[in-house]
C-alpha positions in Angstrom: -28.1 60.0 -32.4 -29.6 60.4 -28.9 -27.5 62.1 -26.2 -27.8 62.3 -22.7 -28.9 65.4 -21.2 -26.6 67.9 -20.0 -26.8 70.8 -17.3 -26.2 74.2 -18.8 -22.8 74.1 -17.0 -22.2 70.8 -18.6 -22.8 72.6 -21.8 -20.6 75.0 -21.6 -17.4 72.8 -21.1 -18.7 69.6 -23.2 -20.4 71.9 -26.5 -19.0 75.0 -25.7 -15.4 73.4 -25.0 -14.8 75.6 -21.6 -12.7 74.8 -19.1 -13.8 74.0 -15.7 -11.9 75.5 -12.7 -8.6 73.3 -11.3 -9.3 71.3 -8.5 -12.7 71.4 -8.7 -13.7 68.5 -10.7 -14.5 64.8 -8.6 -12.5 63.2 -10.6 -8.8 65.1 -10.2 -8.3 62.6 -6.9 -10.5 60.0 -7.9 -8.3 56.5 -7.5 -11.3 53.8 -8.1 -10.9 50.8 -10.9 -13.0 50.9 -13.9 -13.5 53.2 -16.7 -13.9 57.2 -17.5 -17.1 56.5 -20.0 -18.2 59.8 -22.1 -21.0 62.2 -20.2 -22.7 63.1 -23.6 -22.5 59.4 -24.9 -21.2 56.9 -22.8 -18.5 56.0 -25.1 -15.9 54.2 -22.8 -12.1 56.7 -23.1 -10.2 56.2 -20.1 -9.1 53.0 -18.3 -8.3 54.0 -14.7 -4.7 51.6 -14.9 -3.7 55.2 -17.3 -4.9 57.4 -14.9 -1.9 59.7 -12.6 -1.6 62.4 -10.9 -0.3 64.9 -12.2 -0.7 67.7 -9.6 -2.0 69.7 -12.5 -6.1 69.9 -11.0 -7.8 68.0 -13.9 -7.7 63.9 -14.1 -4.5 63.0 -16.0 -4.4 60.0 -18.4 -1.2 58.2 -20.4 -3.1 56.7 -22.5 -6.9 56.6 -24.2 -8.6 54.1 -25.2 -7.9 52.9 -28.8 -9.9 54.5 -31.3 -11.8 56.7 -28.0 -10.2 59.9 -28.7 -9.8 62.4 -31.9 -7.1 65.5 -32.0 -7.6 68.9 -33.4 -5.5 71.8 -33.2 -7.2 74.1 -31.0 -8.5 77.2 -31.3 -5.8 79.3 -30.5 -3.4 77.7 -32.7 -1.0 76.2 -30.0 -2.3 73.6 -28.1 -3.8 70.1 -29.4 -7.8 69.7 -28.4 -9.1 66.4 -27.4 -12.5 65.0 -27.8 -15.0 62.0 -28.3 -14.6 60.1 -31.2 -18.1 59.0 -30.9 -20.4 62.1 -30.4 -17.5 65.0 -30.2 -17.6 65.9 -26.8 -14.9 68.4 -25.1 -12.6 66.6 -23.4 -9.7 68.8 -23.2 -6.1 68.7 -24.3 -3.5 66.8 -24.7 0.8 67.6 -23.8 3.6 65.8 -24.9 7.3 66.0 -24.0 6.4 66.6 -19.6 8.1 63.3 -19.2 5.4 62.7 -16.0 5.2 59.2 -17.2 7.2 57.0 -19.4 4.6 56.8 -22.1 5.4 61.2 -22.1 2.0 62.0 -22.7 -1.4 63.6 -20.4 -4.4 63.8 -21.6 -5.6 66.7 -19.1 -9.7 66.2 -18.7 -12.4 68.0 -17.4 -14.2 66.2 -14.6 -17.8 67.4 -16.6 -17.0 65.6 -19.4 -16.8 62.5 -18.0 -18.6 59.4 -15.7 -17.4 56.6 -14.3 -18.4 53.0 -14.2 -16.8 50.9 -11.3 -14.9 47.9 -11.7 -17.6 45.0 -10.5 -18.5 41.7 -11.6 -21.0 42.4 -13.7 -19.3 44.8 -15.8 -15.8 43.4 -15.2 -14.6 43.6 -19.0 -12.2 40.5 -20.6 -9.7 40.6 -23.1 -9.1 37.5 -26.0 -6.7 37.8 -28.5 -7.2 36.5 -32.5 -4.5 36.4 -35.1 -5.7 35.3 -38.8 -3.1 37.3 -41.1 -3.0 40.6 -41.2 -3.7 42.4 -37.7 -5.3 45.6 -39.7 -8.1 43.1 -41.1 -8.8 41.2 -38.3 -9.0 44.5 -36.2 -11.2 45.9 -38.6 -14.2 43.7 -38.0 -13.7 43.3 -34.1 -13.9 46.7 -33.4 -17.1 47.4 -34.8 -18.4 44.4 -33.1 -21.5 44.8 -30.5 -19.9 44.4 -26.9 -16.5 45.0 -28.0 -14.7 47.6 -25.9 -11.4 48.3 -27.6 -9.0 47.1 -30.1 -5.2 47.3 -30.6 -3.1 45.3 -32.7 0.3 43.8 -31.5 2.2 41.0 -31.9 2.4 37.1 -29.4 3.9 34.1 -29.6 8.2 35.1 -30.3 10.9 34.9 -28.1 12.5 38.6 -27.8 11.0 41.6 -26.4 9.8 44.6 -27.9 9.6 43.4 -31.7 9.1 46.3 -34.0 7.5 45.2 -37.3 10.5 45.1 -39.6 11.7 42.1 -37.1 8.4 40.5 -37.0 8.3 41.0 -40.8 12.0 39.7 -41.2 11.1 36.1 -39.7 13.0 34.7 -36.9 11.2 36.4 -34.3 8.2 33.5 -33.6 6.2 36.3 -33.5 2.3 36.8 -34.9 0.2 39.6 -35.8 -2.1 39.7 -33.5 -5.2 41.5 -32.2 -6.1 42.1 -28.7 -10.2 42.5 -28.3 -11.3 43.4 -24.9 -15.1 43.3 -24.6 -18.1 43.2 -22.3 -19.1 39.4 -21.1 -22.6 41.0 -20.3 -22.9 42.0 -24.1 -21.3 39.3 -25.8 -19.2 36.0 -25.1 -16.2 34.4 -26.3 -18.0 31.9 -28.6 -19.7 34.5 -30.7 -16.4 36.2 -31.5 -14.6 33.1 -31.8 -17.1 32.7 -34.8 -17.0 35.6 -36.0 -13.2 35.3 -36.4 -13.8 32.1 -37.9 -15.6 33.6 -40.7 -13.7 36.5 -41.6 -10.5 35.1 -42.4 -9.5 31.5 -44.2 -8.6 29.3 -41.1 -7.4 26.6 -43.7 -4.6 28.8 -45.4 -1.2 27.9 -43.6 1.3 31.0 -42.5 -0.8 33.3 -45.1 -4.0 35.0 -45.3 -4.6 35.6 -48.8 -1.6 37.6 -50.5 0.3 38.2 -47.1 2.8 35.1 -46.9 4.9 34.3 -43.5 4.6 32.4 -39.9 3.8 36.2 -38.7 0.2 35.8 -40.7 -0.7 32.2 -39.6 -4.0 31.4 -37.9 -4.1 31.1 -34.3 -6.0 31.8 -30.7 -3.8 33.0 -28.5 -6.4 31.7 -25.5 -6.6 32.7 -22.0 -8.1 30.5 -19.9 -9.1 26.8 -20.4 -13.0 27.9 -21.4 -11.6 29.8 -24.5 -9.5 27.0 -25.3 -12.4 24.4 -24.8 -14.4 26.7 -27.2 -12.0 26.9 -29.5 -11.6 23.6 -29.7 -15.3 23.2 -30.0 -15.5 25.2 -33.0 -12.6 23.9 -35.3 -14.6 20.4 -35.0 -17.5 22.1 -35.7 -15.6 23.9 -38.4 -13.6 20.6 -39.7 -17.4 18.4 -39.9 -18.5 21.7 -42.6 -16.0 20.6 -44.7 -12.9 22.9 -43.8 -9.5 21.6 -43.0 -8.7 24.3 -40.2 -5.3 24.9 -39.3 -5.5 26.8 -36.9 -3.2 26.9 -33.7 -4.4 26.7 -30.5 -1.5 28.7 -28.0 -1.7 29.9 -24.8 -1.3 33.2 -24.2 2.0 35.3 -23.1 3.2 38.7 -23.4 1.5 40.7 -25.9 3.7 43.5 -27.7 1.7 46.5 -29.0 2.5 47.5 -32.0 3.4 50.6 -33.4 1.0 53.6 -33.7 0.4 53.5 -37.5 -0.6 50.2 -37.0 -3.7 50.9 -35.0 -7.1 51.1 -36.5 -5.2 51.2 -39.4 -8.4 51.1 -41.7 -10.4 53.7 -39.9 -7.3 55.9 -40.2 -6.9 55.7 -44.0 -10.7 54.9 -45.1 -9.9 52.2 -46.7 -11.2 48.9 -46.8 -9.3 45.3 -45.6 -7.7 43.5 -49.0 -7.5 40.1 -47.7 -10.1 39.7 -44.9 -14.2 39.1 -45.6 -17.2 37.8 -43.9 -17.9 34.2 -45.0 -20.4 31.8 -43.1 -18.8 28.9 -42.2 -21.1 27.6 -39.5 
């Protein structure tokens, strides 16, 4: 894999996993919207919506990325390492239990381990959201999609707050597993995922996706705007003159409930492979 070049002071933090001096990094007060991207690799990690202050004299994040950042215990036993998923880069720890912010948690980050990329229109990102059984499937085969940011699964559509998955798995809740994809409209477009989750889960089956039997697993675009529903539209004609009798729901989209921890990249977690979700051309 090709990496960008670093200085040898880069080096030391980002390979050598140094520390660079509080306060001195340009990103400790930096308050712009976009996204902290990787120095060595330009893997996207930090959203700037996570990003505090936490008077510590690193940048402070709440949250990563899904799937941006790995853990290892550190060298000296105590504290919990943080670096690039991607290439392995240095990032720097991560603290629990500070209570700075409600979500309890700071990733504390070197300034050298990181760019950023403004917030503009030509790399504003946009989210879509997909349910077609179960969310671990369906998030499976978005995230390793060209032009796709970032994944989480959650559940949309119920009418109480917070569901945990027992509830959703219960019934009664309205609630549907769902997955949220936020991508790059300069790298990809709504159609061509719209397709792609098309044909890798059964859009015909009703409240089920192969052995997975409920509402909570039936097929539906939680859409956005009216273009994503125009699409969608589009394509279950297209889908219906192949031949298949698509069910799936067309539902405008309202709060979306993430879901709990385990449940995210849940296949690259465990190494396993999705039991109820393949690729099929259907177009």
């Amino acid at each position: 894999m090709n990496y960008n070049k670093l200085t040898l002071e880069e080096e030391k933090v980002i390979i050598g996993k140094g520390t660079e001096m509080p306060f001195s990094g340009k990103y400790d007060q930096h308050n712009e919207t976009g996204v902290y991207i990787c120095k060595r690799c330009n893997a996207p990690l930090y959203r700037s919506a996570d990003k505090f202050d936490s008077g510590c004299g690193w940048p402070s994040f709440d949250d990563e990325i899904p799937g941006a950042v790995k853990r290892f215990t550190d060298a000296d036993g105590i504290r919990t390492e943080i670096v690039c998923a991607n290439c392995g880069a240095h990032l720097g720890h991560v603290f629990s239990g500070e209570k700075l912010t409600p979500k309890n948690i700071r990733h504390c980050v070197n300034s050298i381990s990181l760019n950023f990329t403004a917030a503009s229109e030509k790399n504003k990102t946009e989210k879509t959201y997909f349910a077609g059984g179960c969310f671990w499937g369906v998030e499976h085969f978005f995230q390793k999609e060209k032009g796709v940011i970032s994944t989480q699964v959650g559940y949309m559509g119920g009418h109480i707050q917070h569901p945990t998955y027992k509830q959703v798995c219960n019934g009664g809740t309205g609630h549907i597993e769902t997955a949220e994809v936020v991508y790059d409209p300069t790298q990809t477009d709504f159609e061509k995922l719209a397709r792609l989750f098309f044909e890798i889960h059964d859009p015909t089956q009703v409240n089920r996706q192969g052995p997975d039997i409920g509402e909570q697993y039936m097929s539906a675009i939680f859409y956005v705007n009216d273009e994503q529903r125009q699409i969608s539209e589009k394509l279950i004609m297209l889908l219906k003159q192949n031949g298949y009798k698509a069910t799936t729901k067309l539902i405008k989209a309202d709060m979306f409930w993430k879901a709990e921890g385990y449940h995210q990249l849940y296949y690259q977690k465990t190494g396993k492979q999705p039991y109820c979700h393949f690729y099929q051309k259907r177009f």
